[in-house]
C-alpha positions in Angstrom: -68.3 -29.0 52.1 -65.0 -26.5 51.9 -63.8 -25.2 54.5 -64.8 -21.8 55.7 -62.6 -19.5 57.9 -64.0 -17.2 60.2 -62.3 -14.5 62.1 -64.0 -12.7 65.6 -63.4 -9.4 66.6 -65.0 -8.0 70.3 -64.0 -6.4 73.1 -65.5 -8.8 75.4 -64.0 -12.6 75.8 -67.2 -14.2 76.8 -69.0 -13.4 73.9 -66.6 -14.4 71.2 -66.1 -18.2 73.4 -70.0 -18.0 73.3 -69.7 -17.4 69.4 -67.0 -19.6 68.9 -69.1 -22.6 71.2 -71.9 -22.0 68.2 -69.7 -22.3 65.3 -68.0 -25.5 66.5 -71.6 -27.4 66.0 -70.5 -26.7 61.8 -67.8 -29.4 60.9 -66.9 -27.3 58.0 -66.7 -23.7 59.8 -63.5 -22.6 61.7 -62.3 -20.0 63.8 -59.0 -18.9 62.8 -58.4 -16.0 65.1 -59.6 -13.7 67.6 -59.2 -9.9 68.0 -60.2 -7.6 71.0 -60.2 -4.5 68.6 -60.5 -3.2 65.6 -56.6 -2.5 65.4 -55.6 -6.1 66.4 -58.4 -7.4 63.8 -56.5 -5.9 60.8 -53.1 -7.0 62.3 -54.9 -10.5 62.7 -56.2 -10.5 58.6 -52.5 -10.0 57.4 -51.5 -13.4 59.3 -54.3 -15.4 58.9 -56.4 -16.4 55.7 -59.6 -15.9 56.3 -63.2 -16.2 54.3 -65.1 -13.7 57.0 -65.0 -11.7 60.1 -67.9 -11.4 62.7 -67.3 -7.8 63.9 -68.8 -6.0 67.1 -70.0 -2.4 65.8 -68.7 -0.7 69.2 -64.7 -1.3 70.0 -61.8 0.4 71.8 -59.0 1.7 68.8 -61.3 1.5 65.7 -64.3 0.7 65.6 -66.2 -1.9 63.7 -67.9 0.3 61.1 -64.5 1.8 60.6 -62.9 -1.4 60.5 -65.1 -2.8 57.5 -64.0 -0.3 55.6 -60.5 -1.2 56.0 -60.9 -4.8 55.5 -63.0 -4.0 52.1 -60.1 -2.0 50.9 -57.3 -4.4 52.0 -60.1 -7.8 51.0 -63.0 -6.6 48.8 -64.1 -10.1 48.6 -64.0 -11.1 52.2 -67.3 -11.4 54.1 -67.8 -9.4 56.7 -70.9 -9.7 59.4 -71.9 -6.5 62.3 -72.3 -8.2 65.3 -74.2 -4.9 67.4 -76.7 -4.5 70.1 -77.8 -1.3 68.4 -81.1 -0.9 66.6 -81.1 2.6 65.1 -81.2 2.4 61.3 -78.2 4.7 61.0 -75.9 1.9 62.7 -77.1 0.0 59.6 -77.0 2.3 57.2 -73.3 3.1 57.8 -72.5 -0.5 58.4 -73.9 -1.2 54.4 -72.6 1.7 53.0 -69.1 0.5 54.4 -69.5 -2.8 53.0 -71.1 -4.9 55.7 -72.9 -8.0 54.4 -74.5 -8.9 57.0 -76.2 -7.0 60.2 -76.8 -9.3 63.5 -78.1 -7.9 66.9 -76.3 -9.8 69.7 -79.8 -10.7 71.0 -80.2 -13.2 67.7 -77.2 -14.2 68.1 -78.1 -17.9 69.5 -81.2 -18.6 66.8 -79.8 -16.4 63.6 -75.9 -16.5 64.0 -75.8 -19.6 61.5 -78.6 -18.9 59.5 -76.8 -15.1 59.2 -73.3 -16.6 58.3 -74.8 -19.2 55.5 -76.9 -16.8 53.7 -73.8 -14.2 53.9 -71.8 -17.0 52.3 -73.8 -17.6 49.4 -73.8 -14.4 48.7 -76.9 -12.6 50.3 -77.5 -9.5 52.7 -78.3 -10.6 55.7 -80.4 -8.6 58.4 -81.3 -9.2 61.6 -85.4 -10.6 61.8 -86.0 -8.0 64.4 -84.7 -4.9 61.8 -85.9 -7.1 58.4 -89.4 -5.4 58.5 -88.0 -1.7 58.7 -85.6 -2.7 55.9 -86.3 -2.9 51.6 -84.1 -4.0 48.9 -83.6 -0.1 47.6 -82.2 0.5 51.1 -79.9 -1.9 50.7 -79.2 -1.9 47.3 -78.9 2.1 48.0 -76.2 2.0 50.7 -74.5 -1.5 49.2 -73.2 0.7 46.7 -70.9 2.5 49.2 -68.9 -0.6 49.0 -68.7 -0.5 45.4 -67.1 2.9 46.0 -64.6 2.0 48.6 -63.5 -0.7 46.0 -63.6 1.8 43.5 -60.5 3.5 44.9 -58.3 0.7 45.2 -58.3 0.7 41.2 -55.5 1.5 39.4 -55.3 4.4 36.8 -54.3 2.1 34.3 -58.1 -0.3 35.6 -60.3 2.5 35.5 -59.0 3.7 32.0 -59.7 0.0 30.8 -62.9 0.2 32.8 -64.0 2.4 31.0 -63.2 1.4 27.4 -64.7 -2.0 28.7 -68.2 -0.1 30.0 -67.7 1.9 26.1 -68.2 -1.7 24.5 -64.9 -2.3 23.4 -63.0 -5.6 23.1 -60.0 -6.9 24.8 -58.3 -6.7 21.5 -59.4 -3.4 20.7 -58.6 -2.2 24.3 -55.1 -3.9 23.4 -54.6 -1.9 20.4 -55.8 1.7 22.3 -53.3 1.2 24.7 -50.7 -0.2 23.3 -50.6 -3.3 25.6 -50.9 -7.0 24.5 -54.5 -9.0 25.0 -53.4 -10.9 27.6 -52.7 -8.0 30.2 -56.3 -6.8 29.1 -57.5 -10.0 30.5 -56.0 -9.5 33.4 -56.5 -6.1 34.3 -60.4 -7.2 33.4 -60.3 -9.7 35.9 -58.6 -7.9 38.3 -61.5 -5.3 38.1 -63.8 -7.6 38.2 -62.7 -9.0 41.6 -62.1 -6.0 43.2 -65.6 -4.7 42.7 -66.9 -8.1 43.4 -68.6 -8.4 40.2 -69.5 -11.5 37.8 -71.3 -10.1 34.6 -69.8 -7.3 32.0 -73.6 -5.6 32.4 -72.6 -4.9 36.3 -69.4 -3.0 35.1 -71.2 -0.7 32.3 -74.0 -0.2 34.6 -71.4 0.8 37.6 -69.3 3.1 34.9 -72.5 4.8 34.4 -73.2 5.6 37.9 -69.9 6.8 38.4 -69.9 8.7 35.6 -67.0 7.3 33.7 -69.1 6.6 30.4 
């Protein structure tokens, strides 16, 4: 399997050498830095190439709601995992609205960690099995789309005006010809977009240009 690059951010050493002690048991997993804060994490993510951060929710300088937010502006499509030992749905809520894709109580952390970090990679939401009952797919899917709107802003004037033609149905050639611009940089920009929201399918884009009221 590829390899996967994890980052660790929290305030207290023990815990991230007892996370790192679970992650060695995955041959293909590795930890390619540490951070005791949410400052020195986004230091750390401009040195090191990484596929995901495990994030405490509560640390000194910026905290780790606050710091997924910067890490989904800077890397919309890295993975980023609460690590918390709070249970109120707002801590949740604000962690998915920011971006989080996954939501771990430290008490889970021995029997779900993996489990957590796989389904995260593949793709998924992951919530802690002690919050899972409390939580629905329109709560998700309702706060998730705070990270669409983070991403949202890192789009250029020139993305959201092709974003927009693209939602209206219009081809990369006709884009082309609107804007003066040669197919070719329509592709890009289109893939550019694409990434940035961290979608796969045209239907995603018209249905996001709808919500945001660009169509």
């Amino acid at each position: 399997m590829e390899d996967y690059n994890i980052v660790i951010a929290d305030d207290h050493a023990l815990l991230r050498k007892g996370i790192i002690r679970i992650l060695d048991e995955v041959d293909y997993i590795h930890v390619v830095g540490e951070a005791g804060d949410g400052l020195e994490l986004i230091e750390l993510l401009k040195k090191k190439k990484a596929d995901m951060a495990i994030i405490d929710i509560s640390m000194p300088n910026l905290r780790g709601i606050e710091a997924t937010k910067e890490i989904k502006k800077m890397y919309p499509n890295m993975k980023v995992i609460i690590l918390t030992m709070h249970k109120k749905m707002e801590y949740l809520q604000q962690s998915l609205t920011m971006g989080a894709d996954g939501y771990l109580l430290k008490e889970d952390t021995d029997e779900e960690l993996l489990i957590a970090i796989e389904n995260v990679r593949r793709g998924k939401v992951y919530i802690s099995q002690a919050l899972s009952e409390e939580v629905n797919d329109d709560l998700i899917k309702r706060h998730r789309f705070g990270q669409k709107k983070i991403a949202s802003e890192t789009l250029t004037t020139r993305e959201r005006e092709i974003l927009k033609l693209i939602a209206e149905g219009k081809s990369n050639r006709d884009i082309a010809q609107l804007l003066f611009i040669s197919t070719r940089t329509v592709e890009n920009h289109r893939a550019h977009i694409m990434q940035k929201l961290g979608f796969k399918k045209v239907t995603e884009l018209v249905t996001y240009s709808i919500e945001k009221g660009y169509i």
